[in-house]
C-alpha positions in Angstrom: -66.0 -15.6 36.4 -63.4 -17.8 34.1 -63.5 -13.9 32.1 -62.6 -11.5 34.9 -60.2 -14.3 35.9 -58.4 -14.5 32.8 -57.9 -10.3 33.0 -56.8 -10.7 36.4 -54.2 -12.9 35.0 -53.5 -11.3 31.9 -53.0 -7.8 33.5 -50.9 -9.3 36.3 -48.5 -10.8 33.7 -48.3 -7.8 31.2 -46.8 -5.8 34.6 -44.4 -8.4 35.5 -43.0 -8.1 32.0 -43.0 -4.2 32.7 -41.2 -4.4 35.4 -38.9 -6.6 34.1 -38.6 -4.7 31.4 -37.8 -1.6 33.4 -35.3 -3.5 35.5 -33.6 -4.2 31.8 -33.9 -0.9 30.2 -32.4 1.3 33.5 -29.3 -1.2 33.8 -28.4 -0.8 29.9 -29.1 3.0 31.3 -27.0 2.3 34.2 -24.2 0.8 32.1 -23.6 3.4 29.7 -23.6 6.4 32.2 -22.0 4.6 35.0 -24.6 5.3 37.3 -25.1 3.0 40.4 -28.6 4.3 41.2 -30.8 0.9 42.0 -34.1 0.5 40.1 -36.3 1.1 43.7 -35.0 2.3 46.3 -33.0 0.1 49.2 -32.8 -2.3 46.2 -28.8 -3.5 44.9 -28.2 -4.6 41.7 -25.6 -7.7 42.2 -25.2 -7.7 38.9 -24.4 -3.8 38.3 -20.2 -4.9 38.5 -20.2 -7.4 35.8 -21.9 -5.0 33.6 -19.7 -2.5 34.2 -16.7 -4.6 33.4 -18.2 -6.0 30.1 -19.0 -2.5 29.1 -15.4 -1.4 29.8 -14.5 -4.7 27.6 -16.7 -3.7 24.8 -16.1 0.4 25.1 -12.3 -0.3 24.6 -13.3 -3.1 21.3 -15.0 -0.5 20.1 -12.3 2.7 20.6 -10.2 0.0 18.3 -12.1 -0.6 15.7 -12.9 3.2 15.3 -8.9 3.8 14.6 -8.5 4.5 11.4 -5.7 2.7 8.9 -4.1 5.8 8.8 -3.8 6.4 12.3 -2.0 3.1 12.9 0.1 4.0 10.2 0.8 7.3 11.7 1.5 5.6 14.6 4.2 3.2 13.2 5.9 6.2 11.5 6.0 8.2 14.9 9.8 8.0 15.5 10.3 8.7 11.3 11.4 12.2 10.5 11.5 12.7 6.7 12.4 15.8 5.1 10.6 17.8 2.7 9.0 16.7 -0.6 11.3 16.9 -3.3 8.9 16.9 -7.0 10.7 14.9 -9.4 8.6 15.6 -12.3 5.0 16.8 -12.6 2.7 16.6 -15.8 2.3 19.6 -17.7 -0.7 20.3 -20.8 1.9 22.7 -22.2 4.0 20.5 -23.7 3.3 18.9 -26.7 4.8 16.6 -29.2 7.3 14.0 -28.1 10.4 15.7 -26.4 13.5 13.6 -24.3 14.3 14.8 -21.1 16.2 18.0 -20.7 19.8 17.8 -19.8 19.2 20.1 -16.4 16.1 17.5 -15.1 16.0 15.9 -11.4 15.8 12.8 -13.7 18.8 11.0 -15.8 18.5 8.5 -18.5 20.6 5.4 -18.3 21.0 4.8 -21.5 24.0 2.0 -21.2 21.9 -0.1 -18.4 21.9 -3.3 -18.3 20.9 -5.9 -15.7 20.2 -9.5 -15.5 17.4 -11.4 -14.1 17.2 -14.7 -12.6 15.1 -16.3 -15.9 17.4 -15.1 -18.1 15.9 -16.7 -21.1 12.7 -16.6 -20.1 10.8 -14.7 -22.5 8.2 -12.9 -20.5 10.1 -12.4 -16.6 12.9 -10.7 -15.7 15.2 -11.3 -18.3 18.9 -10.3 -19.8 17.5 -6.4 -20.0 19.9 -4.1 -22.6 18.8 -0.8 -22.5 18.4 0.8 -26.4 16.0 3.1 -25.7 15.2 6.1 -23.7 12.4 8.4 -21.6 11.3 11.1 -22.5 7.7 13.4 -22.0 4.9 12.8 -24.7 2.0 15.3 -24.5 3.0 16.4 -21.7 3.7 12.8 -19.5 6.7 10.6 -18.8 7.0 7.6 -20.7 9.3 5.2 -22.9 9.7 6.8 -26.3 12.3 4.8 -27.7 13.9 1.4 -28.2 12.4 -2.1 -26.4 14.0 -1.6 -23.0 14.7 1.8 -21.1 15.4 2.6 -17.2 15.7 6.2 -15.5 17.6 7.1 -12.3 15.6 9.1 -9.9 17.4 9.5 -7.1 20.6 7.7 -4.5 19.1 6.9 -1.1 18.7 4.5 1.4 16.0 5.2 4.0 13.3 7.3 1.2 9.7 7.4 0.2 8.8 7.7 -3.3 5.4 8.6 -4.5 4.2 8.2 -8.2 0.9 9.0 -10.2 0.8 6.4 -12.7 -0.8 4.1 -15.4 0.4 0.9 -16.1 -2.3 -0.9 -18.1 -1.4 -2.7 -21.0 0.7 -5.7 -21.8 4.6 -6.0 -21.3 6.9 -5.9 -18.3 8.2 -3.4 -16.0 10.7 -3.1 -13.1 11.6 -0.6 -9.8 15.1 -1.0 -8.5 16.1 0.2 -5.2 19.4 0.0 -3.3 21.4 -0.4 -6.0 25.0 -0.4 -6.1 28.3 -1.7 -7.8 25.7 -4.1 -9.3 23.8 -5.3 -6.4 20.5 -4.3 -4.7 16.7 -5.2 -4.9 13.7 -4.5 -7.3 10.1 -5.7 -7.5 8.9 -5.6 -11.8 5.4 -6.8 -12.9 4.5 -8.2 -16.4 0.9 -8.0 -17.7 -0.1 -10.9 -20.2 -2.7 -11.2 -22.2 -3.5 -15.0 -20.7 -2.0 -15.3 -17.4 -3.0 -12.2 -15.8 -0.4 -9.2 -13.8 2.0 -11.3 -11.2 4.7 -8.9 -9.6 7.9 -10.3 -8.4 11.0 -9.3 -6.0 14.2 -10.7 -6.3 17.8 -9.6 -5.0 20.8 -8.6 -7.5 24.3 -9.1 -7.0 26.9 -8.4 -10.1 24.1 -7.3 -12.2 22.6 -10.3 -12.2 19.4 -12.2 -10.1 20.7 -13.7 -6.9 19.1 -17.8 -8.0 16.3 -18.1 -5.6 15.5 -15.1 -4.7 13.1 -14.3 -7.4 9.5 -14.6 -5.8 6.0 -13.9 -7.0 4.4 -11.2 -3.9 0.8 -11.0 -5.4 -1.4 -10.1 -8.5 -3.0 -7.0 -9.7 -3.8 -5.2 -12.9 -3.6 -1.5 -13.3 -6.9 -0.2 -14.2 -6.0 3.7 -15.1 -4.1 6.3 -13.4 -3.3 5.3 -9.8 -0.7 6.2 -6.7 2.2 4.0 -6.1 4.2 4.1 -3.4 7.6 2.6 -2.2 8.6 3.5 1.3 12.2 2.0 2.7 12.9 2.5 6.4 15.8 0.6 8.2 16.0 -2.3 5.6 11.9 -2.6 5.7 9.9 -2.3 2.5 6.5 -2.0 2.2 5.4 -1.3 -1.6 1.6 -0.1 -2.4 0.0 0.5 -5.9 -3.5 1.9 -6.1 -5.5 -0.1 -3.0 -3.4 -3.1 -3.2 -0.4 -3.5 -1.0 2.1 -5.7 -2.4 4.7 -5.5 0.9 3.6 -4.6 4.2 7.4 -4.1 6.2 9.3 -6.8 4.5 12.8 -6.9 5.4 15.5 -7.3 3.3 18.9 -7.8 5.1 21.1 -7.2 2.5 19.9 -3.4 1.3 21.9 -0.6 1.0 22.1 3.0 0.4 21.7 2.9 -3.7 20.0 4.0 -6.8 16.5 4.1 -7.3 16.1 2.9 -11.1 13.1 2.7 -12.9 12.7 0.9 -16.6 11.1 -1.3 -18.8 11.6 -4.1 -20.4 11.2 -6.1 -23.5 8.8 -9.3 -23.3 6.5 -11.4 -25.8 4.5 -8.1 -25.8 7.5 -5.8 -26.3 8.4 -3.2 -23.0 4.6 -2.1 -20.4 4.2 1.6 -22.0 4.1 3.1 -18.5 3.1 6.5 -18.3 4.3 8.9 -15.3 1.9 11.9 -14.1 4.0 12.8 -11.1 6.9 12.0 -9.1 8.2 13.2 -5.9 10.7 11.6 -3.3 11.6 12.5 0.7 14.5 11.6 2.6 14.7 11.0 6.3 16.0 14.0 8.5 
């Protein structure tokens, strides 16, 4: 008797859990097809409009999450109408030996630069920069070929984006002006040591020389081959990116200007960063 009894009970509780079950697996039904059909019939389910809100809630979480990084940043470029690409310079396995750049190229030499940084004496940052040297291709790629220190102009604008294929492993130091004019503008330059890691730096220029305080580490990262970088200015607002690493994100800079955009080297402990160029291209806005 205590046998069929415990059946009885056993059977009894395996369909309440069935049903109850049931009740569970037609609402999450319910909830992702928006249908208000009750479980039985003449039977409401008080709790059918709460689920329908929380699955609005967690439809819309999950339509954001889904948006890609590119997206947003299409987004946020929306209103910014640049130009076509204009290529700078592109690799080329035809040349060989070591050649300077020809006198008709989109790029010129600055072969009297000179600039100042705000650790002047500092032998490793920033420091009093005399260019001696100059670029030139070498099988083929851009790169310093001569002297300890050695900048290039590649271009005069002030909203722009500039895109670079480059590898900048090794030791030495290395800089990116923009905005410069009669001696003032802005430039970020990173210096790669052999025991204190790859810190990069901005800092403002006035008369050729580092505005004092103005020089400020914006993060750490060591090239590991050939990788993008990318400078993008739009209405005073910076945001610089090398490989995955994004080094400014929209910073602005109040005082920038329409300007040259100067890249070089520069002579440290470890002598001038032998950078090597596989591409360059800039774009204007419209």
């Amino acid at each position: 008797m205590l046998r069929k009894s415990g059946r009885i009970l056993f059977v009894a509780t395996v369909a309440r859990r069935w049903k109850v079950g049931l009740r569970f697996v037609h609402t999450l039904a319910s909830v992702a097809t928006f249908d208000l059909i009750p479980v039985y019939p003449g039977e409401e389910l008080p709790t059918m409009k709460l689920f329908r809100r929380y699955a609005f809630i967690f439809l819309g979480l999950l339509l954001i999450s889904s948006v890609s990084p590119d997206a947003v940043e299409a987004i946020k470029q929306k209103d910014v109408k640049f130009g076509k690409w204009q290529y700078l310079f592109r690799v080329s396995s035809k040349v060989v030996g070591t050649k300077p750049l020809p006198q008709k190229s989109s790029i010129q030499s600055l072969k009297d630069f000179t600039i100042t940084g705000v650790f002047e004496k500092d032998i490793n940052r920033l420091n009093r920069v005399i260019c001696d040297g100059e670029w030139g291709t070498s099988q083929g790629v851009l790169t310093q070929i001569s002297g300890r220190a050695a900048a290039i102009k590649l271009g005069h604008e002030k909203d722009f984006e500039l895109e670079a294929g480059i590898d900048a492993r090794g030791t030495g130091g290395w800089f990116l002006i923009f905005g410069y004019d009669e001696g003032h503008g802005y430039g970020i330059y990173n210096v790669t040591l052999k025991t204190s890691g790859s810190p990069w730096f901005l800092t403002e220029f006035r008369d050729q020389k580092g505005v004092t305080g103005s020089d400020r580490e914006i993060g750490r990262y060591e090239s590991r081959g050939k990788e993008s970088l990318k400078l993008r200015v739009i209405e005073n607002k910076v945001s610089i990116t090398i490989g995955n690493r994004q080094l400014l994100e929209d910073v602005e800079l109040t005082s920038l200007h329409e300007g040259d955009i100067i890249l070089g080297t520069y002579d440290t402990q470890y002598g001038p960063k032998p950078v090597k160029i596989y591409g360059l291209r800039l774009r204007t806005t419209k």
